[in-house]
C-alpha positions in Angstrom: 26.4 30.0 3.8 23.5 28.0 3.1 19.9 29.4 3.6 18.3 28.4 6.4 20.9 26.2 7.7 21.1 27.7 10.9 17.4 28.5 11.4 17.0 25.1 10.9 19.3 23.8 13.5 22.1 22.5 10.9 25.3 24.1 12.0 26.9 23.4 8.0 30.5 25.0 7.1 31.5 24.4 3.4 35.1 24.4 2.8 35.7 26.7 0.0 38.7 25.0 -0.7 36.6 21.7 -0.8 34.6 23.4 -3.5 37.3 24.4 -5.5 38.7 20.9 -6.0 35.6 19.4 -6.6 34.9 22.1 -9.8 38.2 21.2 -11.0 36.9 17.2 -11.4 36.7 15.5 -15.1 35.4 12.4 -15.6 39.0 11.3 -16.4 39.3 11.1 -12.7 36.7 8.2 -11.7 36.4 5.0 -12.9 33.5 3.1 -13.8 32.1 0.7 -10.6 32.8 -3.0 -10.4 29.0 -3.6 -10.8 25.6 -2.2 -11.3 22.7 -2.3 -9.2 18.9 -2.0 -9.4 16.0 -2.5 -6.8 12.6 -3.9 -8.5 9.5 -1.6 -7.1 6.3 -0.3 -7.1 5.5 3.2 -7.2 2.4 3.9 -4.6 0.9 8.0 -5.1 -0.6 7.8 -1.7 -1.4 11.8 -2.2 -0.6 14.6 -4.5 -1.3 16.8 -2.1 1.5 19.3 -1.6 2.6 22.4 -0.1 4.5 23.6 -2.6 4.7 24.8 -6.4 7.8 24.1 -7.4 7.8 24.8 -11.4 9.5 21.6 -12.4 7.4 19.5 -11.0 4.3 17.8 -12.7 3.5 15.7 -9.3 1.8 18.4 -7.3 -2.2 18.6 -8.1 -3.9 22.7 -6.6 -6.3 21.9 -3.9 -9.8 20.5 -4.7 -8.1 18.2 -7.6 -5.5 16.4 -5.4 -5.5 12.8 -5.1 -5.4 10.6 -1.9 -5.6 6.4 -2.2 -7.4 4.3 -0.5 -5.8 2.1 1.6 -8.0 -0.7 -0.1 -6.0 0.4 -3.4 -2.8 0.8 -1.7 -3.0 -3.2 -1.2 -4.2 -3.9 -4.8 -1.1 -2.1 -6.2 0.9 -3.5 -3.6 -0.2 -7.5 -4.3 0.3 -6.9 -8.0 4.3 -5.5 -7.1 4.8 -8.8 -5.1 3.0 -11.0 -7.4 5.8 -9.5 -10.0 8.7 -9.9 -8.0 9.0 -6.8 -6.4 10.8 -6.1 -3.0 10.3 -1.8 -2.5 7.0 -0.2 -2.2 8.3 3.4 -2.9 5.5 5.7 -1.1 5.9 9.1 -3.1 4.2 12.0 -1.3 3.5 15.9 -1.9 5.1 17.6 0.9 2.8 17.8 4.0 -0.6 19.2 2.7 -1.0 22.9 3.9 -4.0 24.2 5.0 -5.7 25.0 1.7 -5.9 21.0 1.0 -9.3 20.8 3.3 -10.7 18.4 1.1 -7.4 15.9 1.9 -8.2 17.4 5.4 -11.3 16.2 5.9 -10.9 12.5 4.3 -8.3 12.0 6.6 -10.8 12.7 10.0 -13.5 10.9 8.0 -11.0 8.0 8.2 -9.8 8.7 11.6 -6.5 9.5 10.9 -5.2 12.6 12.4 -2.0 13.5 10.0 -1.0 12.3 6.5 1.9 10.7 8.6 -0.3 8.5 10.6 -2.1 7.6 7.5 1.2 6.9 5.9 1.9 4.6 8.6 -1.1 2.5 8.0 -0.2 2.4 4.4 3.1 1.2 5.3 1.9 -1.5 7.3 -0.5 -2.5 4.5 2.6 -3.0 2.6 4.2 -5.0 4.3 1.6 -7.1 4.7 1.8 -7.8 1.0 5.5 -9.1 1.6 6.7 -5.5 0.5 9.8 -3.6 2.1 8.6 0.0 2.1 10.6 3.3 1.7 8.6 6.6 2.1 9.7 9.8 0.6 7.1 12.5 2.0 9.8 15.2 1.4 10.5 17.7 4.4 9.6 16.1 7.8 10.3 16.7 11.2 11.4 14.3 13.7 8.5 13.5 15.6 7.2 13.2 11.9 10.0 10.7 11.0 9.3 8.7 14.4 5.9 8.2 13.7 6.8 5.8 10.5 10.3 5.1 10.8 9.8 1.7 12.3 7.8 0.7 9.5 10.0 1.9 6.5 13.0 -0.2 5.7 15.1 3.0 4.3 13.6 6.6 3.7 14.2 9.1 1.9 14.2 12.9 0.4 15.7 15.3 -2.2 18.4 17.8 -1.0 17.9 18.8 -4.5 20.0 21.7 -4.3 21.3 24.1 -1.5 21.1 27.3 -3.5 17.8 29.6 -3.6 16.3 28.7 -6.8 13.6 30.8 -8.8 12.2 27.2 -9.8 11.1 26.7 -6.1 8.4 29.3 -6.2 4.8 30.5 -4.9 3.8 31.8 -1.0 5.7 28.5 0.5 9.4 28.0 -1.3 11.3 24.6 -0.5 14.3 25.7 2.1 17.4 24.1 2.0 17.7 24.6 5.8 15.1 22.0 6.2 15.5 19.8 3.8 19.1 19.7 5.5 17.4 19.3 8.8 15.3 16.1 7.5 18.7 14.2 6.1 20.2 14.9 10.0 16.9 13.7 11.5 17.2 10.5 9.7 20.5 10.6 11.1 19.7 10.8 14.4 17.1 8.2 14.1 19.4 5.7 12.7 17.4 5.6 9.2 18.8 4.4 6.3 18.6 7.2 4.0 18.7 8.1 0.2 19.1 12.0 -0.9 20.5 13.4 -4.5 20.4 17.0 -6.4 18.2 18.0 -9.1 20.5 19.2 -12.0 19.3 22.3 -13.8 16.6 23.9 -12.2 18.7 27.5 -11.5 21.8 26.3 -10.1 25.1 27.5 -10.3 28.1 24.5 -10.5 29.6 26.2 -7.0 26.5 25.6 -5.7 26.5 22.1 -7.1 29.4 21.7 -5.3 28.2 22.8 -2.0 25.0 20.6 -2.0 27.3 17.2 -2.7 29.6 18.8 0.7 26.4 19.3 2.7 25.1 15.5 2.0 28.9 14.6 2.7 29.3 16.4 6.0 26.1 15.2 6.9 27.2 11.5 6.3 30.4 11.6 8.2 28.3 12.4 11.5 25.3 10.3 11.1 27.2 7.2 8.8 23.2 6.8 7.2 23.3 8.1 3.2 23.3 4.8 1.4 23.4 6.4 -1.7 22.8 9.8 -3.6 20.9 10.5 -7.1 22.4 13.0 -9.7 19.0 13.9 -11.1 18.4 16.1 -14.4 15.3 18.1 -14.5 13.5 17.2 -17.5 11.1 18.8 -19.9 7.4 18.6 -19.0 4.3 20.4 -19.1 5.1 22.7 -16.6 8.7 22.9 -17.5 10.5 24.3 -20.6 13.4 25.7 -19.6 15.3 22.9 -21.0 17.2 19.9 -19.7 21.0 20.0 -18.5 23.4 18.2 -21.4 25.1 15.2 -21.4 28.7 16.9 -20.7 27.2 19.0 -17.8 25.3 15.5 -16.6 28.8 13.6 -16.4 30.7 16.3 -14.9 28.4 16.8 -12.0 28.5 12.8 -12.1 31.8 12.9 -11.7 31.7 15.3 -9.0 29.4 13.3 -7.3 31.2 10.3 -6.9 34.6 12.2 -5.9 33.0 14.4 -3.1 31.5 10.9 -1.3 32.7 8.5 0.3 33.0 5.2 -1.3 30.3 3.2 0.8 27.9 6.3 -0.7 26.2 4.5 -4.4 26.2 6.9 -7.0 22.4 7.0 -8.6 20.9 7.8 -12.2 17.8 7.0 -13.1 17.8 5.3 -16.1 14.3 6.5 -17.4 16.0 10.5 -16.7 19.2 10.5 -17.5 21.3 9.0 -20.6 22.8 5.9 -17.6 24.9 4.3 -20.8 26.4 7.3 -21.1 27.5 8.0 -17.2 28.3 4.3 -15.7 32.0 5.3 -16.6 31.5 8.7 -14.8 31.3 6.8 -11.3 27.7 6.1 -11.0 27.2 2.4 -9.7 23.0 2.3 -8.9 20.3 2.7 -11.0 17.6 2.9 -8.4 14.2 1.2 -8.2 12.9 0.5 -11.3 9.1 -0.9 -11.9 8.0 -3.8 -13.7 4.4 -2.5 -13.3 3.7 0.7 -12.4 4.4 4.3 -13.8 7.4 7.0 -12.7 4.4 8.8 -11.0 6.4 11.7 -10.5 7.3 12.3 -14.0 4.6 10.1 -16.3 6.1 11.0 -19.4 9.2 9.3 -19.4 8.4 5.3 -18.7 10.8 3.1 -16.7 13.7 0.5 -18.7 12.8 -3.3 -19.0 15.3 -5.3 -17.1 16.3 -6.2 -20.6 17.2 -3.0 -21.2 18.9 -2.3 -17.6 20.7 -5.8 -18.6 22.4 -3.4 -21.6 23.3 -0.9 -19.9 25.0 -2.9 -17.7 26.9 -4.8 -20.6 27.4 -1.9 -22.5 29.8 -0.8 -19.0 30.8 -4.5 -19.2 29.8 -4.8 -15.6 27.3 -7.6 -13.5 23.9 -6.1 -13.2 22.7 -7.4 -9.9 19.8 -6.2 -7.8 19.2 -5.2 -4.3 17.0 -4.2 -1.1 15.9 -0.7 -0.6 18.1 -0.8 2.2 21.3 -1.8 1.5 23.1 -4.7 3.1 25.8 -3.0 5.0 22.7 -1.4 7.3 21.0 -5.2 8.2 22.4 -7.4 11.1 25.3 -9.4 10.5 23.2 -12.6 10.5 20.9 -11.4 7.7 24.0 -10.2 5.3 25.6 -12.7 3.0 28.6 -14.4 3.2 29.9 -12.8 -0.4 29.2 -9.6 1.0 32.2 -6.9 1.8 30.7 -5.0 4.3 33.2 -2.4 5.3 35.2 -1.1 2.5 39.4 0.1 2.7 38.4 3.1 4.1 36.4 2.2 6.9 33.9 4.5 5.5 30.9 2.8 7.1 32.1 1.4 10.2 29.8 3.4 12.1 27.0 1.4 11.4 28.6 -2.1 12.6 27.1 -1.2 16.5 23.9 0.5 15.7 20.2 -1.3 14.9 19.1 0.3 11.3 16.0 -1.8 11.3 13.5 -2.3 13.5 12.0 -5.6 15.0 8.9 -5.5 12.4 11.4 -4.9 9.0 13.8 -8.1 10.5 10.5 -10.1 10.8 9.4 -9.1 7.3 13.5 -9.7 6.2 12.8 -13.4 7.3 9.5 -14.3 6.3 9.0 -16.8 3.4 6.7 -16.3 0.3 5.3 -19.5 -1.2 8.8 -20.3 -2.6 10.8 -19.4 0.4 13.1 -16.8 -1.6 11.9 -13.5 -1.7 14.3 -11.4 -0.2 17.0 -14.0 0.2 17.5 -14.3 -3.5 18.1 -11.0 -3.6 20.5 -10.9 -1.0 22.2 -14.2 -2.2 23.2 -11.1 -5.2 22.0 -13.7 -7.8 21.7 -11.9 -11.1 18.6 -11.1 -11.9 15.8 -13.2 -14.5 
């Protein structure tokens, strides 16, 4: 039912009848959240490097032009983004460079790395040497891949995008559903906190819509680790022009989203994508990390929201705008969580996570450290509304 699914080692049944419910959903049927949440980031390109040639995507540079930073300029961009307040470092990533990237190759041996995972490790470490949480999205891995930086990432993440076959994911290597599936389970398995979403309107059908919010959903229930899913439009760029989905197809599949997942599950928009004024009432409670400093790297053209303007949003919805971690409170210790904080909602959605260790030794040490003021993650977890 899904391609690749099974090659891939993702035994995945979609129940039709699932599907037809979830194409019958309005956005009469949610409600808007209690609150509104943001995490304050830097975006770090480590490389540009990638794989693939998806035709949406502006990220991806053809070998010979790709880019690959320094670690040296990984800590400049890193200091600035904790100098600013900031608590992610979001790494974004072209897929695992394929053999035609042998000048990315090569600077990687010259530096005496052996893989763009080990290097992302180091860059990882570099982070949170700077008093930064990271979370690292280098799209498709493999779990010996995952390993090799998990302990060293606060949350990860990657883009189901979509589980149909898509013209849009084109050239000699297309993106597989079957293993982006099979990177969500790894984190799974790993106990990783994880963030996934679909890409809206890049050849999709809305059954198959349906079926990608199912697999992320089935997928949950086993593992317990999606902390939240993002309901992302494909917009209009210089290597796109087949147009942008509209505002009743964006709160629909909004909609959609927030019924098919379980409550613990934070809906996502990004604000600087998709019109967020216009979907809080459509179920979506997040608004993911947001920059103070740095661009959207992976789509230039459309700058991030002041917090002023987040701050609107949010009163616009007539709901607190508060901001959090990259990984989200329910996944740290009981000792590190706040006393305000609700940590297992009616359902009992997430009480698979109560008896599990989501972090690792050296992302409690960094939860606990002090910056000059003694407050940096602490005022964030205290849910004190943002300045």
């Amino acid at each position: 039912m899904i391609p690749g699914a099974n090659e891939y080692g993702v035994a995945l049944e979609i129940d039709e009848t699932a599907v037809e419910r979830l194409l019958a959903v309005t956005p009469e049927d949610v409600a808007a959240p209690p609150e509104l949440r943001f995490a304050r980031n830097v975006f770090v390109p480590l490389t540009t490097a990638c794989r693939y040639t998806c035709t949406y995507c502006t990220y991806f540079d053809p070998p010979g032009e790709a880019s690959l930073l320094t670690l040296e300029e990984v800590r400049e961009i890193c200091r600035r983004g904790a100098d600013a307040g900031c608590t992610e470092a979001l790494f974004t990533f072209g897929d695992d460079p394929d053999d035609r990237y042998t000048e990315i190759h090569a600077r990687l041996d010259e530096w005496g790395y052996d893989s763009i995972h080990d290097y992302l490790r180091a860059a990882c470490e570099v982070a949170l040497e700077e008093g930064l949480l990271p979370h690292a999205n280098p799209g498709d891995q493999t779990r010996e891949q995952m390993e090799t930086v998990a302990d060293v990432n606060a949350s990860m993440g990657v883009m189901l995008e979509t589980t149909a076959e898509v013209d849009a994911h084109a050239g000699p290597r297309q993106k597989e559903p079957g293993q982006r599936l099979r990177t969500i389970a790894n984190a799974g398995e790993l106990d990783i906190a994880f963030t996934t979403g679909i890409l809206v309107g890049v050849g999709e059908d809305w059954r198959d819509r349906a079926r990608s919010l199912l697999a992320i959903r089935e997928l949950h229930e086993r593992y317990d680790h999606v902390q939240e899913v993002i309901v992302q439009p494909v917009v209009e760029n210089e290597r796109w022009s087949d147009g942008s989905p509209d505002l009743e197809t964006m709160r629909r599949v909004t909609a959609m989203a927030r019924v098919a997942l379980p409550d613990v599950i934070s809906v996502q928009v990004p604000p600087n994508l998709a019109p967020a004024r216009e979907l809080i009432d459509c179920g979506v409670d997040d608004l993911g990390g947001v920059s103070p400093i740095t661009d959207d790297h992976i789509n230039p053209d459309y700058k991030w929201p002041a917090l002023r303007e987040l701050k609107e949003i949010a009163d616009a919805a007539d709901v607190p705008l508060r901001e959090r971690l990259p990984v989200y409170e329910r996944f740290l210790p009981d000792d590190l969580r706040t006393a305000a904080f609700d940590g297992v909602p009616a359902d009992g959605a997430d009480a698979g996570t109560a008896d599990r260790e989501w972090i690792s030794p050296r992302i409690r040490d960094a939860l606990e450290a002090e910056d000059a003021s003694g407050e940096r993650y602490r005022r964030v977890l205290r849910g004190a509304a943002p300045e």
